[in-house]
C-alpha positions in Angstrom: -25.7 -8.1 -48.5 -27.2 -8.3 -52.2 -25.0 -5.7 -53.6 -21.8 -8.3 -53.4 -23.7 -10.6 -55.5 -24.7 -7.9 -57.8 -20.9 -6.7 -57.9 -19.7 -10.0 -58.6 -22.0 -10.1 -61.5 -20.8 -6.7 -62.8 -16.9 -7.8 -63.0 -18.3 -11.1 -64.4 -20.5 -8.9 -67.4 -17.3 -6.2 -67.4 -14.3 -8.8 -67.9 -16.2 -10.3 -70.6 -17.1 -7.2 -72.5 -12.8 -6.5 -71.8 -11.9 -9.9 -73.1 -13.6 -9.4 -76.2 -12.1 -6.1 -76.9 -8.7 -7.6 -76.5 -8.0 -5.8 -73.6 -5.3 -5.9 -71.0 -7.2 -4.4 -68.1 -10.1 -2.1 -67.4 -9.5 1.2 -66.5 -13.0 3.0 -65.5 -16.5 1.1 -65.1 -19.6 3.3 -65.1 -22.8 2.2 -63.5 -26.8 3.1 -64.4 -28.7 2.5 -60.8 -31.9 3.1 -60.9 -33.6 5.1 -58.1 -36.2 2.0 -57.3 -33.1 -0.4 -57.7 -32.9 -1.0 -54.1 -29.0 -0.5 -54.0 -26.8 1.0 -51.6 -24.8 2.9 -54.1 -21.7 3.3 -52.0 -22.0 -0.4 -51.0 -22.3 -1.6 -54.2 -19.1 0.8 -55.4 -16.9 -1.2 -52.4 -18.3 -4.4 -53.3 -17.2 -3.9 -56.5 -13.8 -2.9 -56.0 -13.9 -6.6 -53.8 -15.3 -8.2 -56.7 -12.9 -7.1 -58.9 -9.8 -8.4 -57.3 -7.4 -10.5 -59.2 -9.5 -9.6 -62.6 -8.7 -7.5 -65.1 -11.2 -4.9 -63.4 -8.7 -4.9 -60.3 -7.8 -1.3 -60.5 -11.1 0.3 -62.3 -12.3 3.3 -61.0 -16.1 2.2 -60.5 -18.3 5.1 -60.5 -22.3 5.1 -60.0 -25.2 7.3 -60.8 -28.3 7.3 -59.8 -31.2 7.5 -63.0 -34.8 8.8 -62.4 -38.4 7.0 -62.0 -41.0 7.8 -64.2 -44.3 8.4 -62.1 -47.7 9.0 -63.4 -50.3 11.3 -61.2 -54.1 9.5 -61.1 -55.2 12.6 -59.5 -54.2 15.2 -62.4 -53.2 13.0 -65.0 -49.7 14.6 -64.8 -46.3 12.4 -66.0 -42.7 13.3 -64.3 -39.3 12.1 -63.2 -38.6 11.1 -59.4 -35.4 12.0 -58.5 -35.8 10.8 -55.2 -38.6 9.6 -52.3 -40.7 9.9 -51.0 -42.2 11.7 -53.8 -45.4 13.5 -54.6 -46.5 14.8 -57.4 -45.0 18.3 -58.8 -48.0 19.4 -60.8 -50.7 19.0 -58.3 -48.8 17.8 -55.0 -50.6 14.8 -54.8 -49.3 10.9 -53.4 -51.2 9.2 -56.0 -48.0 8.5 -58.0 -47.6 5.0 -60.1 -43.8 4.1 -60.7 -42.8 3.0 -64.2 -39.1 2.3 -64.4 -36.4 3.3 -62.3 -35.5 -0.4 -60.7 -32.8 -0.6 -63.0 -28.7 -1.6 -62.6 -26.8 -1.4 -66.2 -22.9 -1.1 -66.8 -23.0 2.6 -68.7 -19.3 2.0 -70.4 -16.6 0.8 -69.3 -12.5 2.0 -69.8 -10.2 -0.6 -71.2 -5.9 -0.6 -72.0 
């Protein structure tokens, strides 16, 4: 299970941005996962709220959303978001998409007191 590594690394980047800010304890933490990121989202989320315990992120309200791939069509030359897969491409229906982007995981913002 990757995601509780990833989680673990999330407090670890989120109580660092709160320490430096002086705060007492992190409210809200907002997530970026992109849609190649190979993440379960609601996994992660849970893993988080494990991660989290006995940190200054211990009652955050972790939140997630997903953020689109970019694809480029070699058939019709046409460039899109994926908002999810599989995908094919919405100009001329065809599968012969190349992925830019979208493997992703940021911390958006983050809510501090």
């Amino acid at each position: 299970m990757h995601e509780l590594t990833l989680a673990e690394h999330v407090v670890h980047i989120v109580e660092d941005a709160a320490r430096r800010a002086g705060a007492r304890r992190v409210t809200r933490v907002r997530l970026a996962l992109g849609l190649l990121a190979h993440v379960e989202t609601d996994t992660l989320l849970y893993c988080c709220q494990l991660a989290a315990r006995g940190s200054l992120a211990a009652d955050a309200d972790f939140q997630a959303e997903r953020s689109p791939a970019q694809a480029h069509c070699g058939d019709c030359g046409c460039d899109a978001e994926l908002s999810a897969l599989p995908a094919s491409c919405p100009r001329c229906g065809g599968e012969n998409l190349s992925l830019q982007g979208g493997d992703e995981m940021r911390v958006i913002d983050i809510g501090i007191s």
